[in-house]
N, C-alpha and C positions, 0 to 999 in steps of 0.2 A: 689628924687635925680635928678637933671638936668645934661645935658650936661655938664657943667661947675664944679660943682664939683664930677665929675667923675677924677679918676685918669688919666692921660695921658697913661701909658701901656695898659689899658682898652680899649681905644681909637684904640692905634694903634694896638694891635689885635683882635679889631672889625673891623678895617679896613684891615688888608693885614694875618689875620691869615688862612681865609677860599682861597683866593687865593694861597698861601702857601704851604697849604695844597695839594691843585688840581696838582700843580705844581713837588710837590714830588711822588702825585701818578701816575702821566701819567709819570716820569722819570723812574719809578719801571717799569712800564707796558714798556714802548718803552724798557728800557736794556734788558727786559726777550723776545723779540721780534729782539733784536738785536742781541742776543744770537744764536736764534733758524737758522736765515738768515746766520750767521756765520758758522754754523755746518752742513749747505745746501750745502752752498758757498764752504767748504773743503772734502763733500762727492762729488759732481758734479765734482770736480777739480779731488778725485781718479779714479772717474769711466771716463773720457776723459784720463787720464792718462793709463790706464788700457785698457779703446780700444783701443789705438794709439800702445799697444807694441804686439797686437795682430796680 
């Protein structure tokens, strides 16, 4: 089978499936890291809260 009579869907995810892929996993990875910074960001915020009424 050539190039050619390959299906065109074939094609285009041999071409753009595996970047796709990479793209949704570092999205997963960066939100669960976006998460963690969040829950930093609103502890850090009580404990300055917290010495100031000291």
């Amino acid at each position: 089978m050539t190039v050619v009579e390959m299906p065109e869907w074939i094609l285009i995810l041999g071409n753009f499936g595996f970047p796709i892929a990479i793209t949704i996993y570092l999205f997963m990875r960066f939100e669960k890291k976006l998460e963690k910074l969040e829950n930093v960001i609103i502890q850090l915020s009580e404990t300055i809260r917290d010495s100031r009424k000291d």
